[in-house]
N, C-alpha and C positions, 0 to 999 in steps of 0.2 A: 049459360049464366055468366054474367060481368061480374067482378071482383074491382071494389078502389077502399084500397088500405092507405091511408094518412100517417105521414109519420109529422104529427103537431109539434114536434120540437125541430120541424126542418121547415115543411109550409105552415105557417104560423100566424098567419092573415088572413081573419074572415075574408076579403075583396079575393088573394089567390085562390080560395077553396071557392068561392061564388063563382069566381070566370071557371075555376078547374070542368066543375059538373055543368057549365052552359059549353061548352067545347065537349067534352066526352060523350052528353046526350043526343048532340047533335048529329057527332061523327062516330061512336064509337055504340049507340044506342044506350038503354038503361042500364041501371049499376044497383042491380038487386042485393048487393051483399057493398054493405058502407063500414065501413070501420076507420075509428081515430085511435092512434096510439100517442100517449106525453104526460106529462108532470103535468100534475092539477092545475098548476100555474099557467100553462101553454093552452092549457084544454077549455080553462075558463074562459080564457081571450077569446075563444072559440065557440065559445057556449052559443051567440046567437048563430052564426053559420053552419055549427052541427046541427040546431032545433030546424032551421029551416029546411033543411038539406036531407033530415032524418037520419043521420048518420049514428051509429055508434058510438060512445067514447070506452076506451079503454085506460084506467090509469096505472101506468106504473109502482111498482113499488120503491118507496125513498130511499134509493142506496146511494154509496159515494158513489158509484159506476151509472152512465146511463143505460137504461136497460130497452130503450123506445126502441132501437133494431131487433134486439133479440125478440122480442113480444111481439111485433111484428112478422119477422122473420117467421117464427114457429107456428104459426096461424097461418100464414099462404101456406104453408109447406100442409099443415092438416088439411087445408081445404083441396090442398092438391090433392089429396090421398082421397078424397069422396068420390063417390058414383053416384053421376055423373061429373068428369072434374069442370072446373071451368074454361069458359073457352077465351077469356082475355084476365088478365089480372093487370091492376092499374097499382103502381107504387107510387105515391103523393112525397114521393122524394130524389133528390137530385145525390143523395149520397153512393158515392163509389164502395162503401160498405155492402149494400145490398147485388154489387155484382156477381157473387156467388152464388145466392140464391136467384135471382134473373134468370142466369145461364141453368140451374137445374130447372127451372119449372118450364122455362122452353126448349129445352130436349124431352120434356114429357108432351109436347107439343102444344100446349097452353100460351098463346098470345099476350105480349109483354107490351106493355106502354108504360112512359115513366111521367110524370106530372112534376117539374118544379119550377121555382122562382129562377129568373135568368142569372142573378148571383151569386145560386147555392148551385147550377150543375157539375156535374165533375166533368171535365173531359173525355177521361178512360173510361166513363161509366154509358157514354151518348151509343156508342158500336154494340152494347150488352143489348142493348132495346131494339125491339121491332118499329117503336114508336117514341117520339119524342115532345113535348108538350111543354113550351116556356109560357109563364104567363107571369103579369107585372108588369104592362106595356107603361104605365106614367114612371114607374123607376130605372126601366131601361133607358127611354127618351132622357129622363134626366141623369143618368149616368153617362150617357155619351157625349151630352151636354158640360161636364164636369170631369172631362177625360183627365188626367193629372193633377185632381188635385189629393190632397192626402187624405185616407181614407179615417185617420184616428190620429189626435194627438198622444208625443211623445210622454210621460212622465216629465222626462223637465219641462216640457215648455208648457203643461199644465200648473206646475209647479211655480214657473217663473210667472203666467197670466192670474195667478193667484196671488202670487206678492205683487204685482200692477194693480188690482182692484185693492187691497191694502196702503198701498199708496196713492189711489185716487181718493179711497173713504176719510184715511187722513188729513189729505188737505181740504175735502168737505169741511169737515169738523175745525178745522184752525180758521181761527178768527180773522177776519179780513184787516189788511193793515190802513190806521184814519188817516186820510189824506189831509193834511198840515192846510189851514186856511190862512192865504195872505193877502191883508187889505191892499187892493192897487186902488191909488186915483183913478177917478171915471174918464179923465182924458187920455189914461193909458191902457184903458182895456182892450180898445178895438189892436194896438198894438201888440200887447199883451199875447193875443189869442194869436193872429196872427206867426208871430218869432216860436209860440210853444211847439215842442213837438208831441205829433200823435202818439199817444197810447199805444203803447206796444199789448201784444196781448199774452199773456200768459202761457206757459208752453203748459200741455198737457203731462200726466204722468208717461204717459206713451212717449209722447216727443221727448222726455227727458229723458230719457233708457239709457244708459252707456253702452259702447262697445262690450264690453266685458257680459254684461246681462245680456245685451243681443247676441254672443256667441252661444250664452246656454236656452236661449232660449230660440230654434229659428224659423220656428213657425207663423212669431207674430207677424212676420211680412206679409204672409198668406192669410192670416188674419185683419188688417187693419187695408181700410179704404184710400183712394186715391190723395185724401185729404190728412193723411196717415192716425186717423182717428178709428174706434172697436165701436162698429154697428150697434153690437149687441156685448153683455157683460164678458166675460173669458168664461164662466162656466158654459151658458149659451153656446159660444160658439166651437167648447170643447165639443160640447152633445151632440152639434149637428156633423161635426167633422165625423163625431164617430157613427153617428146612423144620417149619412145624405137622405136616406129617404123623406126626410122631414122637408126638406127644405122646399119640394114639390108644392107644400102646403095639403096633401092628402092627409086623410086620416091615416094613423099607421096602430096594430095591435101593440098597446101597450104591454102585454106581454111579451113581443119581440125587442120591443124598445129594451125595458127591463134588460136583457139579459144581455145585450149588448153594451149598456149601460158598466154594467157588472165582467165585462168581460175587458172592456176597456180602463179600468177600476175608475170611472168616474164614480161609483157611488159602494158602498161595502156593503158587506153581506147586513149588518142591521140598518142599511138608510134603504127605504124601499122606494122604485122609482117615483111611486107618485106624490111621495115627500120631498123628493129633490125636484122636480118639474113644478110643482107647484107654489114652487118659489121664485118663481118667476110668470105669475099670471098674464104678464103682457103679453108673453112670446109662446106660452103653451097652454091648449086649452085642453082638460080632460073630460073624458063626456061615457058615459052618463056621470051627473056631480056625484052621487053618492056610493055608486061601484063601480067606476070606470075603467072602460076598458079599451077607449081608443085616446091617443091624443092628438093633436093636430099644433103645426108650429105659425106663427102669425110674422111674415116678412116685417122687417122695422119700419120699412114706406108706408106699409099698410094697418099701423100701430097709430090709435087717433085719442 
């Protein structure tokens, strides 16, 4: 008997758990005993890849502490104790937490594989396993791709791209100044035009920056294009600094988003992610409209 216990608040992506069981069944046979463990919130995200997949869910109880290892943990361990025990157990997490229990239930000789996303594994955790399983090849390819850049913005400099759109909304709003009309002779207009000089063109709120606001703020370099102009607004491009995976254009669970979201304090415990994304329709679609549970981010080039 195969064993693959999920820990939903670490693989958190229907697409991870879909490739998870097309690799396992292939190579590792069936997975007669499925379990997810996570907060309602994680599991929801999850809901169609658990239904397909026939997997279990288990939810947590709401404490301050998270409880997804331990309710994990304690459930291989009883399964270990059954006659006949298993003969592989698959743990749906890259957490160094469960090295403990790894290493006990393969001295009972029970066969360990671990399943997780290429970003969440631990290193000291790779040597506990008999087997090893990354999956998430479109966010690996695009994390190599985006080798240095920063993975989250600072506080200030979310701070300072938030008084830049305050001062770009402002000068929206102020009145354009009337250009003064002065009658020339018709014999002096072709002159006229001629000796005038072009139009200089308006510096942006970006171009205006001082010194002083670019020392507290110095991510905007890494934010703002060749043209030294913001792609997309400063909350945008705080979002995607903090979760790249968006920027692949894949779907991603909005349940992971969330919590990254919230971990980054782009958003507070009362603004929930699909109130802050959805203020911005251009650059984020949620899908399905009415309970969404993926969202996907739309390139500016690709914005009509």
């Amino acid at each position: 008997m195969n064993v693959f216990l999920i820990d939903a608040d670490n693989l958190n992506s229907g697409a991870w758990v879909d490739e998870a069981f097309r690799i396992l069944e292939s190579s590792e046979g069936p997975m007669p005993v499925r379990r997810a463990y996570g907060s309602a919130e994680n599991l929801k995200g999850l809901a169609e890849a658990l239904r397909n997949w026939a997997v279990r869910p288990f939810v947590n109880l709401s404490l301050s502490k998270n409880t997804t290892d331990i309710a994990l943990a304690v459930d291989a361990m009883a399964l270990a104790c059954q006659t006949p025990r298993p003969a592989t157990v698959v743990i749906g997490s890259g957490d160094a937490d469960f090295v403990p229990l790894v290493v006990r239930l393969r001295e009972l000789g029970i066969r360990m594989v671990c399943v997780s996303e290429r970003g969440k594994m631990g290193r000291e955790a790779v040597s506990a396993y008999d087997r090893v399983i990354l999956v998430g090849q479109e966010q690996a390819l695009f994390e190599a791709q985006q080798a240095g850049t920063p993975q989250a913005p600072t506080l200030g400099a979310v701070s300072a791209l938030s008084q830049t759109k305050v001062a770009r909304k402002a000068a929206k709003k102020s009145p354009p100044e009337k250009a003064s009309v002065v009658k020339v002779p018709a014999k002096r207009v072709a002159a006229k035009k001629a000796a005038s000089p072009s139009t200089k063109a308006k510096k942006s709120p970006v171009n205006s920056i001082d010194a002083h606001e670019a020392k507290e703020a110095p991510l905007l370099g890494a934010l703002t294009d060749r043209a030294g102009e913001l792609p997309n607004p400063p909350e945008v491009q705080a979002i995607l600094l903090a979760m790249p995976a968006l920027q692949t254009g894949q779907a991603q669970a909005l349940a992971a988003v969330a919590r990254v979201l919230l971990e980054a304090k782009l958003r507070g415990k009362n603004m929930t992610a699909t109130r802050l994304l959805k203020k911005y329709p251009l650059h984020f679609s949620l899908l399905p409209a009415e309970k969404p549970r993926t969202v996907t981010y739309t390139p500016p080039q690709d914005i009509t």
